[in-house]
Every structure is written in structure tokens, then in C-alpha cells.
N, C-alpha and C positions, 0 to 999 in steps of 0.2 A: 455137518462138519466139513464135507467137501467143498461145499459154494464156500465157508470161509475159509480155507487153505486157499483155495483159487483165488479170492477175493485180494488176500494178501501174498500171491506170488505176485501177481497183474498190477497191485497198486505199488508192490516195493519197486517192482522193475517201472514203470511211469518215475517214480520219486527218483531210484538210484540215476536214469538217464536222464532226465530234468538236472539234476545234481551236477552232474561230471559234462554231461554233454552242452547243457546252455547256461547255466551258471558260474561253474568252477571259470571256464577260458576268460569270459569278463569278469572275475570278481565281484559276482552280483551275491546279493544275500536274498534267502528267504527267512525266517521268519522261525519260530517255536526252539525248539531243541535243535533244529537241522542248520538254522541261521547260527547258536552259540555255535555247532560245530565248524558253520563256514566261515566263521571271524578266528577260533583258534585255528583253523587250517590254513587262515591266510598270514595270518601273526605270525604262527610259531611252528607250522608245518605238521601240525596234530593230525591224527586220522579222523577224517566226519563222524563213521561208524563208531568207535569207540568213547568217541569225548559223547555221544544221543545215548551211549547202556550209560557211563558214567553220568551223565547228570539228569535221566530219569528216573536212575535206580532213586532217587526218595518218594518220587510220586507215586512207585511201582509200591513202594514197601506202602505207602499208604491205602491203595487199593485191595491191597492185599487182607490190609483189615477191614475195608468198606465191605468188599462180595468175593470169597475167594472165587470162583466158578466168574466172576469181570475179570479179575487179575490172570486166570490161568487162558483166558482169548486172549486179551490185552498182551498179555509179555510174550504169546507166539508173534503176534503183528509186528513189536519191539525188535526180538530177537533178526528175523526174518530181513527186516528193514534195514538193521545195522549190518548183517552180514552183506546185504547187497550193497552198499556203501560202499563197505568195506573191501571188495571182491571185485564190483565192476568198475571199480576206479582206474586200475593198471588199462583195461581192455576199451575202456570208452574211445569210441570213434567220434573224427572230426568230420563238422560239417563245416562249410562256410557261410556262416550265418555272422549277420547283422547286430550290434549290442543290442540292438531295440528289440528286435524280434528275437532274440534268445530269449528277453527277458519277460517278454508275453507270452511265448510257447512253453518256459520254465516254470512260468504261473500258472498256468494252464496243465499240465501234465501232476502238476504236485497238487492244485488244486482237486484235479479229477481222483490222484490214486487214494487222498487224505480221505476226499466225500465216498468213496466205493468203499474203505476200510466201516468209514464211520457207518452208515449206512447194514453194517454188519456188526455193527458194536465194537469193531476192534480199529487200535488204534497206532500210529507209529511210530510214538516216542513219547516222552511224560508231558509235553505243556499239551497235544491233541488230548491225553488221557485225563489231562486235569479238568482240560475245556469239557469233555465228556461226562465228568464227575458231576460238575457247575452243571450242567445241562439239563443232564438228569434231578436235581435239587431244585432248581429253579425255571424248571421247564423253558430254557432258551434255548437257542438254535448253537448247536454247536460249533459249527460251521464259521457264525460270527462271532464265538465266543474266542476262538482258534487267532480268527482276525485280528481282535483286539489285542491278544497277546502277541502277535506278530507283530504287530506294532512297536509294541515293547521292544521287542530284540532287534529291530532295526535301528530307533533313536540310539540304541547301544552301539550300535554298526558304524552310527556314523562319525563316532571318533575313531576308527578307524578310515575308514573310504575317503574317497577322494568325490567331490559331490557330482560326478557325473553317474559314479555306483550306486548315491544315494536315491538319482532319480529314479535309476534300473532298476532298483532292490525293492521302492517304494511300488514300479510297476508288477514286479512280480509276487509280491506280497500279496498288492490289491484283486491282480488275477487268483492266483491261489484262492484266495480268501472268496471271491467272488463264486468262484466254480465248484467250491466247496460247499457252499453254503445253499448255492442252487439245488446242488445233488442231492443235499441233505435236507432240503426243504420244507416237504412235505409230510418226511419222518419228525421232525419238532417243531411242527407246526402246531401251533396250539388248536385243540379241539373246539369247535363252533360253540357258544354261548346260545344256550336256547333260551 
């Protein structure tokens, strides 16, 4: 239980700083739950952390009937992630970085804390926990299952954005998703065919 309490302090702090530090200052999007929350935050001035409980809770109540003992890791991972959201928003420090290279270093760090959670069975909002759900059923990689739905919530994004974010948003998805998928590689990787 320690390595995943750690697991998910380590990966919420990567995501919340990814979030606030290279994301938020250029309007980039990433992707699952955390992207609807960075289109309502950019819309309508919503909190990230709160709009990821509100529109997981149906995935969560699902899980809940799948494996109670998935749900009760999963909703620490949730919980954990929104508060740092939530909380290291006010304190995030400025770098002077680059659009471009925010939005690799942004992919990169969200990708890494998603693959360390998943990698532990826990996950940090409902579209990771559904990719997780899918995974486990159909024996895919979650990682790219995460991708795909990322995907989704950008094409959304982009009635919003202005198409310089969309390229940003599209690189930082693709990082994510990439590094995600690495980390998690060998955990859903289908077993040899003898």
C-alpha cells in the first residue's frame, strides 16, 4: 500500500506541475478528463480539479460495481490528483519556457505520472479508469487506449483554440500518450503464443 500512496503522490505532483506550469500559461490542452477540465477553465474560468471529481464520478460509480477493492485504489488516485490540481494552482512557479517545449515537457511529465499510476493499477480520473477497465477486458494496452480517447477530447478542444494550441495540444497529447504507453508496456503486453 506504501509504493502506491507514493506512486500517487509522485504522479499527481508530475501531472499537477505539467498542468499549471507548461500547459495552463499557453492554453495547451491535454487530453482524458484533465483536457475537459482545461477547455472549461479556459471557457469559463472552472477549477481543473473539480470539473476531473465531477465528470469521473459516473465512471467511478461504474467501477464500483465492476471490483469494489479497483474502485477503492482508483478513487484514492482520483481524489489525490484533484486536490493537487486544485491546490498547486495558486503556488505554480514560472519558468520561461518556449510554446513548443512546454508542450513536450507537458506531455512528458503527464505522460510519465499517468504510466507510474497505471503501472500500479491506479488511475487519475475517469477516461484513464475507463481506458483501464477496456484493458483489462480486452487485453490492450492502456496506455494507448488513454491515447485514443485523448484524442477525442482534443478534436473537442479545437472549437475552442486558436490552431496554434491545436498543434501544441496535439504534441502534448502525442507525448503523453507515448510515454504512457512505454511505461506501461510490458505490464499489457500480450503474453507469447507458444
Amino acid at each position: 500500500m506504501l509504493k502506491k500512496m507514493l506512486a500517487v503522490l509522485l504522479s499527481s505532483f508530475l501531472i499537477s506541475t505539467a498542468v499549471h506550469q507548461f500547459l495552463v500559461p499557453f492554453q495547451i490542452l491535454d487530453g482524458g478528463m484533465i483536457g475537459i477540465g482545461l477547455i472549461l477553465n479556459y471557457v469559463l474560468g472552472w477549477n481543473i480539479g473539480a470539473v476531473i471529481l465531477a465528470c469521473s464520478f459516473p465512471v467511478y460509480v461504474l467501477a464500483w460495481f465492476y471490483n469494489r477493492s479497483f474502485f477503492y485504489t482508483n478513487v484514492i488516485g482520483l481524489l489525490i490528483s484533484a486536490v493537487f490540481l486544485t491546490f498547486f494552482q495558486p503556488v505554480s512557479f514560472t519558468l520561461q519556457t518556449s510554446p513548443l517545449f512546454s508542450a513536450i515537457l507537458g506531455g512528458i511529465l503527464i505522460g510519465t505520472g499517468i504510466g507510474v499510476m497505471l503501472l500500479n493499477d491506479i488511475t487519475s480520473e475517469g477516461l484513464d479508469l475507463f481506458a483501464q477497465l477496456l484493458s483489462r477486458i480486452f487485453k490492450m494496452n492502456a496506455g494507448m487506449l488513454i491515447y485514443l480517447f485523448d484524442l477525442v477530447i482534443l478534436t473537442t478542444g479545437m472549437l475552442v483554440l486558436h490552431q496554434k494550441e491545436v498543434v501544441l495540444s496535439l504534441i502534448t497529447v502525442t507525448a503523453a500518450g507515448l510515454f504512457s504507453t512505454l511505461i506501461t508496456f510490458k505490464k499489457y503486453a500480450a503474453p507469447p503464443v507458444s
